[in-house]
N, C-alpha and C positions, 0 to 999 in steps of 0.2 A: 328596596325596590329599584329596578331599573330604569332608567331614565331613559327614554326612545326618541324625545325631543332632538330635533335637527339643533345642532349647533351654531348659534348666531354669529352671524359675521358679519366682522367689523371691519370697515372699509376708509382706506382713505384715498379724497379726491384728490386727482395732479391735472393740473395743465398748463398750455404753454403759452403767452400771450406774445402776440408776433407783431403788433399794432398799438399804439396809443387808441385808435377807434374800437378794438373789439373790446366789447362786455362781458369779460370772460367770468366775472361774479355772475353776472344773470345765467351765463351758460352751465357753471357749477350748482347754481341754485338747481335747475334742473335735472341736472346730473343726478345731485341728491335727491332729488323726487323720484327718478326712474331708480335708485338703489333701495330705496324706501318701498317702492312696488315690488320690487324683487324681494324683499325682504333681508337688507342688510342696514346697518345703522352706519351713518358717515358719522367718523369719529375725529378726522381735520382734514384740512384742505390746505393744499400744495402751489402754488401759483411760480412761474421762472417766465422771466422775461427775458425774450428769445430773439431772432431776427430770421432763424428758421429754426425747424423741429431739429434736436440731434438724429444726425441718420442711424446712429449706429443704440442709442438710448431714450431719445425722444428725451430728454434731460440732463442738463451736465450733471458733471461728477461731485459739484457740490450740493447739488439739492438731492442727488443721488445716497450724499450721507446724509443728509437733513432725515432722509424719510427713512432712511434706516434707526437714526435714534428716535422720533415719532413710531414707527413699529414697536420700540421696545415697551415706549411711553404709555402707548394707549393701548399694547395688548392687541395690535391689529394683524388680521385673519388675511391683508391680502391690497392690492389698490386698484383704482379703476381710473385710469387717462381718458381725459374729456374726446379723445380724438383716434382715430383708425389706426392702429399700432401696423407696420412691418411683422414679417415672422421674425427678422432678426430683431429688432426693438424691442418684441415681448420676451425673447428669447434672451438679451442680453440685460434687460432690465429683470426679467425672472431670476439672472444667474447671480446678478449682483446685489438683489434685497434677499436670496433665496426666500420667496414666497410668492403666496398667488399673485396675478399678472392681470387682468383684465383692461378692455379697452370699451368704449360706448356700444360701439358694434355688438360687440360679443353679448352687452348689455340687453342691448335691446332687441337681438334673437331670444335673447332667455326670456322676456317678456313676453314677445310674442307665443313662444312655446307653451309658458303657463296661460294664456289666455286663447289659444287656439279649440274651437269646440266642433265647428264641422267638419269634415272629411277634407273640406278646401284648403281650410284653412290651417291643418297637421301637415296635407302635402306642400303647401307654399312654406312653412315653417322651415320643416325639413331640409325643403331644397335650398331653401336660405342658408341654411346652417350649415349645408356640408359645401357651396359653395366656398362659403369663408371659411370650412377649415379646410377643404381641399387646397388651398393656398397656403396652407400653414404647416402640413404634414411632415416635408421635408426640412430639416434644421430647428424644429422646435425645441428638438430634446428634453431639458427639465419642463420646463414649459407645460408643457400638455401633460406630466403627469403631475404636475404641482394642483392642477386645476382640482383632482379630488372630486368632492361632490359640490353642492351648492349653486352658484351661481356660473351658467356657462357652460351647465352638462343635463340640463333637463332638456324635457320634452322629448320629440320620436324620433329626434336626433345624437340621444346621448347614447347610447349603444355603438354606434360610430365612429367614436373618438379616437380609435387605437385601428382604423379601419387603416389598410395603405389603398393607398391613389387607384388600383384598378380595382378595388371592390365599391370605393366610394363612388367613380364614375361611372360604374354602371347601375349604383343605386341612383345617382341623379338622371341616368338615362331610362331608370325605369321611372321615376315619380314626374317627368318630364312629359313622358307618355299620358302617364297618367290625369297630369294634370291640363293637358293639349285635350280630352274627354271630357272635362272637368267648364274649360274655357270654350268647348262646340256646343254642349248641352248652356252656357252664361249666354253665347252667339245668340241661340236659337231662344231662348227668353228674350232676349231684347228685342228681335226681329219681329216675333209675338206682341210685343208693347207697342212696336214701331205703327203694325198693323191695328191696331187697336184703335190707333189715334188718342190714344190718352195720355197728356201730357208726364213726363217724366222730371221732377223737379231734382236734383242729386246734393247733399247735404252733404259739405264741407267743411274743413277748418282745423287750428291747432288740435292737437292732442287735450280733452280735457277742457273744450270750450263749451261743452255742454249739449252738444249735437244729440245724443243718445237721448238724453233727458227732454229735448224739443221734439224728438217723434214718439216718444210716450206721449208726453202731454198734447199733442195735435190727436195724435191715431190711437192711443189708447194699447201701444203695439208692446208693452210690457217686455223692451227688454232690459239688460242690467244697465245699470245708469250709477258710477262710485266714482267719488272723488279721488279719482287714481288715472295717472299717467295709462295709455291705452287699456281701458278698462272691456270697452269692447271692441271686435277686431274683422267679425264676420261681418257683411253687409245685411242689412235688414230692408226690404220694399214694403209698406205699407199704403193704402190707399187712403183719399181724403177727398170728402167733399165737402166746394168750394159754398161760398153763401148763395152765388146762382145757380147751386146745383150743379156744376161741371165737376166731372172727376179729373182726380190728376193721382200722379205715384210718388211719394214720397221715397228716396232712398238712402241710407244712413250710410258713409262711408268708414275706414279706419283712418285714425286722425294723421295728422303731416306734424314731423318737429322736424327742427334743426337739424345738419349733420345724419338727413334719414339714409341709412346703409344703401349702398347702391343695390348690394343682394336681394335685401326688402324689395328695393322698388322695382327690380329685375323679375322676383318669384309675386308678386300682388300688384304686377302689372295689370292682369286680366282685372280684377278688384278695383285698383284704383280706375280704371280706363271707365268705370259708371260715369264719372263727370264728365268725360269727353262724350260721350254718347244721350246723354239729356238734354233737355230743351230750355232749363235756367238750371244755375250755380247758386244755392242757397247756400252764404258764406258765414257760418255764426264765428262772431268771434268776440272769446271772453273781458267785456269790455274792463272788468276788475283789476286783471294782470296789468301790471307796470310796465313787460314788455310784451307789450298788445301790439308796436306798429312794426316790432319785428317779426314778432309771431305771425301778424298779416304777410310781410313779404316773403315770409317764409312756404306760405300756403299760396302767392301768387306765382311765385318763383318755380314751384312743385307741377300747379296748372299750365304753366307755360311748357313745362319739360313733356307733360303731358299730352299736350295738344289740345287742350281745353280753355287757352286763354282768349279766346274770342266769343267765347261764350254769353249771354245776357247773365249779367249778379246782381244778384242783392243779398247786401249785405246786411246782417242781424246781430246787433251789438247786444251780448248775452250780459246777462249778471248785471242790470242797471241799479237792482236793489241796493247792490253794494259799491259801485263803483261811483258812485259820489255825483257831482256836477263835473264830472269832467267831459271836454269837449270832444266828441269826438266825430269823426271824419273817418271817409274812405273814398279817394279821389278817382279810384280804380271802377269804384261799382257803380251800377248802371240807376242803384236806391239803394235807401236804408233806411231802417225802420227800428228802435231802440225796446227790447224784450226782456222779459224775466222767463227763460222756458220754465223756471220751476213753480212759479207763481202765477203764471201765466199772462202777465202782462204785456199788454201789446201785441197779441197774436193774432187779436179781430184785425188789425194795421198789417199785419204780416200777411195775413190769407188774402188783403183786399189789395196789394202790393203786387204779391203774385198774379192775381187776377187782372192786374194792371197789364205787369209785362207780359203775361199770353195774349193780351189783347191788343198789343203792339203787331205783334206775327197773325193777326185775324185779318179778315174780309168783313166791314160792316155790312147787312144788308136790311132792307126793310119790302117786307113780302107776306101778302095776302095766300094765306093756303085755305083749299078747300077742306070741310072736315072730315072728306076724307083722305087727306094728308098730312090728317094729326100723327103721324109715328115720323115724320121729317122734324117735328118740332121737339119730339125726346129726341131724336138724333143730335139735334141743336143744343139743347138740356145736356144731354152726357159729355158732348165734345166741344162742346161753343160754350160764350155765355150770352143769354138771352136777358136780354134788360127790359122787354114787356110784351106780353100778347094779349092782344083782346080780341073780342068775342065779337064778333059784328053779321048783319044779315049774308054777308057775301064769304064768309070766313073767319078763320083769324089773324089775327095785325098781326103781324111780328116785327120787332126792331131784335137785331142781335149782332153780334159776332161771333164769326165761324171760321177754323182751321182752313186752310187750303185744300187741307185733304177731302175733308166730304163736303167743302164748298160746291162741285158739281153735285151730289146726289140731293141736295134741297135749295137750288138757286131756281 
């Protein structure tokens, strides 16, 4: 019988630590979680203490043989450097292990590729990808044919690999188009919600902090929810109403790590730019993880590059079930409220939290309407929230708060 099974590859991590302060263990731990997604096993890990990266190998020449006898030891298919390789650095480290080369970047385009499912999110893929290899084309030589299949030639980019510089740039200048359609038709949704007056809440956070899992369990909006490094990738809106009945929009973003490729953040701009354009920053973050207050500045740091850093947060410290008594804090957000999104705990705290900060940005008012200007008071209901109305001979009471927006149409 023929075996058709994809041959598993074995990978070993390298990186370079250029500081006494960086964590370059927690940064490899990750590493291996995104090769574990892709579907490679790390078989060792490399560490050189540097004072900068080699320009010409990203490694000296002694760890350079190190990982050559490691190659032989473990049967390894190829390695992956924690950091953004040069063409000449992949190239010259390809020439000198002769084997596969990878770099994070490269990594985490192949991610995205295998998890890309809407039309958006193949074209932002894509154009990621030939980005960073159109930067690579000239002088890779073995390089790019070492690559093979596997990790680094999937998705609606791998056809491309062997493309030169004027067929690739005109493929980015057509998916470029494409996706400028892609981001008028994203425009004209928001502009729609804008008018709407219904608050827009936008859900943030590391890769993996459980965001996906907190808009199932709120909205019921069954998307996939795996304990894998960006498991989902497309944005999701879902709607939710508040305990006073106010609607608002829920929308699920793709997560932020460390070291995120510039090309990512270049082609899912439009994608990420949801935060800048909402009305609060619901910020989960995996309160379990050990490195939780990196992982936070990592997602503040992202916001700010953004434009989204002045925005009202609250912050949602996920995973309590498991993350013990430990203290925690976030001196950034504006609240925070301690949850289980898979168990549900602390979500009634979470809705009334929300409902809190819209009601910062309201107009209180308290107004007798006649009844026949009960359809001002669903207006109230849908867009406000209303803390009581009663029933009296002259009308009804109302006490509420209301948006600025339709503040004129029932003052």
């Amino acid at each position: 019988m023929i075996d058709n099974r994809e041959a598993e590859e074995r990978v070993i991590l390298v990186a370079v630590r250029k500081s006494d302060r960086e964590n370059t263990e927690q940064s490899l731990d990750e590493l291996c979680e995104l090769a574990s997604t892709a579907g490679a096993v790390t078989v060792a890990r490399v560490i050189q203490n540097l004072d900068n990266f080699n320009p010409a190998t990203y490694i000296g020449k002694g760890k350079i043989d190190e990982i050559k006898e490691l190659i032989i030891e473990y049967d390894a298919t190829g390695i992956i450097c924690d950091d953004e390789l040069s063409p000449a650095q992949m190239n010259n480290l390809s020439d000198a292990l002769e084997i596969k080369v990878m770099d994070r970047t490269l990594l985490i385009l192949d991610i995205f590729a295998a998890r890309a499912n809407t039309n958006e999110g193949k074209i932002q893929v894509e154009l990621a990808q030939l980005r960073y290899r159109s930067s690579r084309l000239s002088g890779l030589g073995n390089a790019l044919s070492r690559l093979g299949g596997g990790i680094g030639t999937r998705g609606p980019g791998e056809t491309k690999l062997e493309m030169d510089r004027r067929i690739i740039h005109e493929r980015i200048g057509q998916l470029k188009h494409e996706l400028e359609a892609v981001v008028t038709h994203r425009e004209l949704t928001r502009s729609q919600r804008s008018r709407s007056n219904i608050p827009v809440v936008a859900i943030v956070g590391y890769t993996n902090a459980g965001k996906s899992t907190l808009l199932n369990t709120l909205t019921g909006a069954g998307i996939l929810a795996e304990n894998k490094l960006f498991a989902t990738l497309d944005p999701t809106t879902r709607g939710l109403e508040l305990e006073s009945g106010q609607q608002i929009l829920l929308t699920d973003t793709v997560g932020f790590i460390s070291k995120l490729p510039h090309h990512l953040v270049e082609a899912f701009k439009s994608t990420l730019e949801e935060a800048v354009y909402a009305d609060i920053i619901l910020h989960v973050v995996d309160a379990s993880n050990p490195a939780m207050d990196s992982q936070m500045y990592v997602v503040y740091d992202t916001l700010e590059k953004l434009g989204a850093g002045d925005k009202p947060i609250i912050t949602a410290f996920n995973k309590i079930e498991i993350a013990g008594n430990k203290v925690l804090k976030d001196f950034k957000a504006d609240k925070t409220v301690n949850i289980s999104a898979l168990h549900g705990d602390g979500l009634t705290e979470l809705k009334d939290t929300i409902e809190e900060v819209l009601r910062e940005s309201k107009i209180y008012i308290e107004k007798t309407y006649s009844y026949t200007e009960a359809s001002k008071i669903s207006l109230i209901r849908k867009y406000g929230q209303l803390i009581s109305e009663e029933y009296v001979a002259e009308g009804i009471e109302v006490k509420a708060y209301v948006p600025t927006e339709i503040y004129d149409k029932v003052k």
